[in-house]
C-alpha positions as CSV (number, residue, x, y, z in Angstrom):
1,X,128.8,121.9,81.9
2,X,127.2,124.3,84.2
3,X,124.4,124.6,81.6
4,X,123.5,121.3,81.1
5,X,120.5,121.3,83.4
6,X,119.0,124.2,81.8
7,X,119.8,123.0,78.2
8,X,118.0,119.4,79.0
9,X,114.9,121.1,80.8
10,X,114.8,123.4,77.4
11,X,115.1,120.8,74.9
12,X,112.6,118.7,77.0
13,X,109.6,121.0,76.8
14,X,110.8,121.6,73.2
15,X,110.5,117.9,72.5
16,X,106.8,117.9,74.6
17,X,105.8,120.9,72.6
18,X,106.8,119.2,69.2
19,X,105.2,115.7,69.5
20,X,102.0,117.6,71.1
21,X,101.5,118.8,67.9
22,X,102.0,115.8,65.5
23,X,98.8,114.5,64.8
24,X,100.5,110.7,64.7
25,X,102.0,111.2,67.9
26,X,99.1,112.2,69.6
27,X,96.8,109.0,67.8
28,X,99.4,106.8,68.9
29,X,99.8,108.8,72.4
30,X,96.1,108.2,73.3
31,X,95.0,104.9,71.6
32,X,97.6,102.3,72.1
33,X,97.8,102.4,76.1
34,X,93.9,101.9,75.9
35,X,94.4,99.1,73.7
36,X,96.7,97.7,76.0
37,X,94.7,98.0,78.8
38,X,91.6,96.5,77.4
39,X,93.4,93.6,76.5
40,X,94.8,93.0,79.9
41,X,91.8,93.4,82.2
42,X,90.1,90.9,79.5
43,X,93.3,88.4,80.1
44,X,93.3,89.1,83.7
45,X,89.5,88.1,83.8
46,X,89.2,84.9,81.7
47,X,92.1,83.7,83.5
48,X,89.9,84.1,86.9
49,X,92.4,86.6,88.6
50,X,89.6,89.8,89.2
51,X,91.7,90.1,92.0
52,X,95.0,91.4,90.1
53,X,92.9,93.9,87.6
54,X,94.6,97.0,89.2
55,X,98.0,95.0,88.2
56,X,96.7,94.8,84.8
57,X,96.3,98.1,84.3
58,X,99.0,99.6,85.6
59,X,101.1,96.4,84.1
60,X,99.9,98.3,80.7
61,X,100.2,101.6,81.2
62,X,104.0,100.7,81.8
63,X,103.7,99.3,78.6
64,X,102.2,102.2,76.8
65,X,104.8,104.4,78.5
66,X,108.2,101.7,77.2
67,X,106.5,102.0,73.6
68,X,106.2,105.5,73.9
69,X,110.2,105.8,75.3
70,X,111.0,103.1,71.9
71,X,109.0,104.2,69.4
72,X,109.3,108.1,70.7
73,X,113.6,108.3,70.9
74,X,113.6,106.5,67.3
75,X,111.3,108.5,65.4
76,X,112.6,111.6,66.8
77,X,116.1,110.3,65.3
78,X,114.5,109.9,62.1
79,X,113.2,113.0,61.9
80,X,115.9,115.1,62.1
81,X,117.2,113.0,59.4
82,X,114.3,114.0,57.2
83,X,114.3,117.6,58.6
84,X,118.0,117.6,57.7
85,X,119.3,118.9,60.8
86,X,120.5,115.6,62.5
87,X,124.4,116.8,60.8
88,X,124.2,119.6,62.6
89,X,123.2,118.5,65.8
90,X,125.7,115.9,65.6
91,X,128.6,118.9,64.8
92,X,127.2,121.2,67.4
93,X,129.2,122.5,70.1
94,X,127.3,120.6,72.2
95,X,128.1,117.1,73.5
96,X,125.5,114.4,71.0
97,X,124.6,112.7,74.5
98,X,123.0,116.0,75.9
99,X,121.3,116.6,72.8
100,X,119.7,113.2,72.6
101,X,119.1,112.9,76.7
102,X,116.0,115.8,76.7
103,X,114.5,113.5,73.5
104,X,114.6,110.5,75.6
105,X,112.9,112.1,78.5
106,X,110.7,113.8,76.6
107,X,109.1,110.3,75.4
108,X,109.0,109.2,79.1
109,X,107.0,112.1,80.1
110,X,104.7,111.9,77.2
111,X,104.7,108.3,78.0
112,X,103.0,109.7,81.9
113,X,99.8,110.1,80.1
114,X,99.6,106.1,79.4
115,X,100.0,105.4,83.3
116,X,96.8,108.2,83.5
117,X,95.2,107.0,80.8
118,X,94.9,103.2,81.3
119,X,94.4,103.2,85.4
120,X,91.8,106.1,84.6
121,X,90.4,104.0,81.7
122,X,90.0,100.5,83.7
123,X,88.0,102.5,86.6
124,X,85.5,103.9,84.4
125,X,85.0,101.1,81.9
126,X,86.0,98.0,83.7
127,X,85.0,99.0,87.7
128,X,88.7,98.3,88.6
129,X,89.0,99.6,91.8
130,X,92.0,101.8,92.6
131,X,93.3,100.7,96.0
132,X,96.9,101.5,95.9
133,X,98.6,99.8,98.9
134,X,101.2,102.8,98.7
135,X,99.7,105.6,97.0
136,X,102.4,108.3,98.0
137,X,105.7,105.9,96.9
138,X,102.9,104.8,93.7
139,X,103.3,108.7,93.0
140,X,107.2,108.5,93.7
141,X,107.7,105.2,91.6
142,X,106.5,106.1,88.3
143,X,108.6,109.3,87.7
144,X,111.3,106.6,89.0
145,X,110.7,104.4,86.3
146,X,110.3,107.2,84.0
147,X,113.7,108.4,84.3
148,X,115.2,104.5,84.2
149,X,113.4,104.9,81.1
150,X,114.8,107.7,79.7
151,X,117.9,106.6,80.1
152,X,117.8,103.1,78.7
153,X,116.6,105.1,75.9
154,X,119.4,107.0,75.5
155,X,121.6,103.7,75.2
156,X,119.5,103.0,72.8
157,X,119.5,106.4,71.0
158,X,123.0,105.5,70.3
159,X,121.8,102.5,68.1
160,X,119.5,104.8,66.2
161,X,122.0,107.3,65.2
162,X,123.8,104.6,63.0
163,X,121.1,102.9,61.6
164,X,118.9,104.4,58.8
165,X,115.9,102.9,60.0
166,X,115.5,103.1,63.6
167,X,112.2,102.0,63.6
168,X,113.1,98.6,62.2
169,X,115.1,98.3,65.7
170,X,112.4,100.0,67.3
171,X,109.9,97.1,66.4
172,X,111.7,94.3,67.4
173,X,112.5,95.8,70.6
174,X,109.2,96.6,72.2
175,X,107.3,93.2,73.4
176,X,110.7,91.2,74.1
177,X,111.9,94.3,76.4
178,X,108.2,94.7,77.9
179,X,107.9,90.9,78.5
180,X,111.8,90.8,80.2
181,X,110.9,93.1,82.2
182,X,107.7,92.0,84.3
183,X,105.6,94.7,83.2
184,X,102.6,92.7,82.7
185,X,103.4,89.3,83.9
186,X,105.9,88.0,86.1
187,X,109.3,87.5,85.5
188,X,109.2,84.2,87.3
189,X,106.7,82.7,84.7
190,X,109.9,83.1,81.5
191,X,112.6,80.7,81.2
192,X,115.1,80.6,84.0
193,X,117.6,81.4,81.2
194,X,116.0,84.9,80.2
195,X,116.1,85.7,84.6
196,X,120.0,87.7,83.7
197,X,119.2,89.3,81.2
198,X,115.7,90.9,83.4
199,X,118.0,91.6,86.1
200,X,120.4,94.0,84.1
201,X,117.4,95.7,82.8
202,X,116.2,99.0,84.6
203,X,113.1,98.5,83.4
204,X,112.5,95.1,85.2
205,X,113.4,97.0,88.4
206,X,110.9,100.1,87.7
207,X,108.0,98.2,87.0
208,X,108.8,95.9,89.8
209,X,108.8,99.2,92.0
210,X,105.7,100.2,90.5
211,X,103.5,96.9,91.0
212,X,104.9,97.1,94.8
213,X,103.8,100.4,95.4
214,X,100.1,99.6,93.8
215,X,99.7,96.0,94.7
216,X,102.3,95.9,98.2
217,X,105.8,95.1,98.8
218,X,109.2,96.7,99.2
219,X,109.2,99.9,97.0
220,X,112.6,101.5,97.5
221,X,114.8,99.1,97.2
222,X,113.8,98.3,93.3
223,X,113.5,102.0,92.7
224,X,117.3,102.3,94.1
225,X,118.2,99.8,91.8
226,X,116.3,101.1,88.7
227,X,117.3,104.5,88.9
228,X,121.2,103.2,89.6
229,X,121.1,100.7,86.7
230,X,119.4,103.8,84.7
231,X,122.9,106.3,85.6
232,X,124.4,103.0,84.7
233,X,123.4,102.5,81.3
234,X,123.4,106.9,80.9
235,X,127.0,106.3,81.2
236,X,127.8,103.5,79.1
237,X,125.2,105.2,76.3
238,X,127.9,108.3,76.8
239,X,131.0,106.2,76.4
240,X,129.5,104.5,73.4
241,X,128.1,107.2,71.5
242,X,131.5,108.8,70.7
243,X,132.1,105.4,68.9
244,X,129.0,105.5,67.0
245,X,129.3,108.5,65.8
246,X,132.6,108.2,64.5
247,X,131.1,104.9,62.5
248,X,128.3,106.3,61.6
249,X,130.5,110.0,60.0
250,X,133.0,107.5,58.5
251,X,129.9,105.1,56.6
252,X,128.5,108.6,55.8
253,X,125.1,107.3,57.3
254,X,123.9,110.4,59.1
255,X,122.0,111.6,56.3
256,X,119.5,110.2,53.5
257,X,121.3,110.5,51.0
């Protein structure tokens, strides 16, 4: 266990240095965050808010950086079922949680780039002016939310080791999750029946933290609770994923074929 650290920051930068180099990663990576943020200045503006455009923006790239976490942790699943090797990572000495934890992270930190890209992206093309009311705890706040992330990812990892196509779980999952969670609008507009299920979400926490630290309001006390509800769900993805895998070896679903 006194590896662990050094085998997550390994497979991390293996995981970076393998979707920098697929060419559908990389077109997803950069287009769809722009996308997203395009549409939300334009929704922000015809619904007279100009004031709020910095919220839009940075309301997206959370979004770009969930799909990225979703999309990312799945796929990465279903490769190593077409590479063939997900029966041996699943037999390896190692624990199945660490193995999957540096491919979660790694699709949160390629999913950075979307907070970059669509801030950076509303500036230049839309004139939204970036006046952060914390920039410092801004800076602090999105690897925070990164990491909640990461981990919710890993829960959901668990998911996409049983099923044969993760992306069919994948697609379902991205606009309720990005809508529960206040990324782009607030939680307060859903139904007051959907306000539990935002609450036990780290994501609803993160972004919360992040439109604080960009727009104003209390940063570290949504952080806290994203990053504890994140350890939260690392552990209950942990104590799962034994179970899964067992299901998955006895349905003989790890493989194709």
């Amino acid at each position: 266990m006194k590896r662990w650290p050094r085998l997550v920051a390994v497979g991390v930068r293996t995981h970076v240095t393998y979707m920098s180099r697929s060419p559908l990663e990389i077109t997803f990576a950069v287009l769809v965050p722009l996308v997203y943020a395009t549409l939300a200045v334009y929704l922000f503006r015809a619904a007279g808010d100009p004031d709020r455009l910095l919220t839009a923006s940075v309301g997206a790239g959370l979004m770009g950086i969930w799909s990225s976490v979703l999309f990312g942790s799945g796929g990465a699943v279903q490769n190593q079922r077409w590479l063939g090797t997900l029966e041996c990572l699943v037999v390896a000495p190692t624990r199945l949680p660490l193995v999957l934890l540096p491919i979660t992270l790694a699709t949160s930190v390629v999913g950075t780039y979307s907070m970059v890209a669509t801030v950076a992206w509303g500036w230049l093309l839309f004139g939204v002016p970036l006046h952060f009311a914390h920039p410092v705890l801004f800076l602090l706040a999105v690897p925070g939310c990164v990491l909640a992330l990461g981990a919710m990812g890993l829960l959901l990892a668990a998911t996409f080791v049983l099923m044969r196509n993760a992306n069919a779980l994948a697609n379902a999952l991205d606009a309720p999750v990005w809508l529960l969670s206040g990324m782009l609008v607030p939680v307060t507009v859903l139904p007051a029946w959907t306000h539990p299920l935002s609450w036990a979400l780290p994501t609803t926490w993160g972004a919360r933290a992040v439109h604080a630290a960009a727009s104003g309001g209390p940063v570290a006390a949504p952080l806290g609770l994203a990053l504890g509800l994140g350890a939260l769900y690392a552990l209950l993805a942990v104590a799962v994923l034994g179970r899964v895998e067992a299901r998955a070896r006895a349905a003989a679903t790890l493989a194709l074929t």
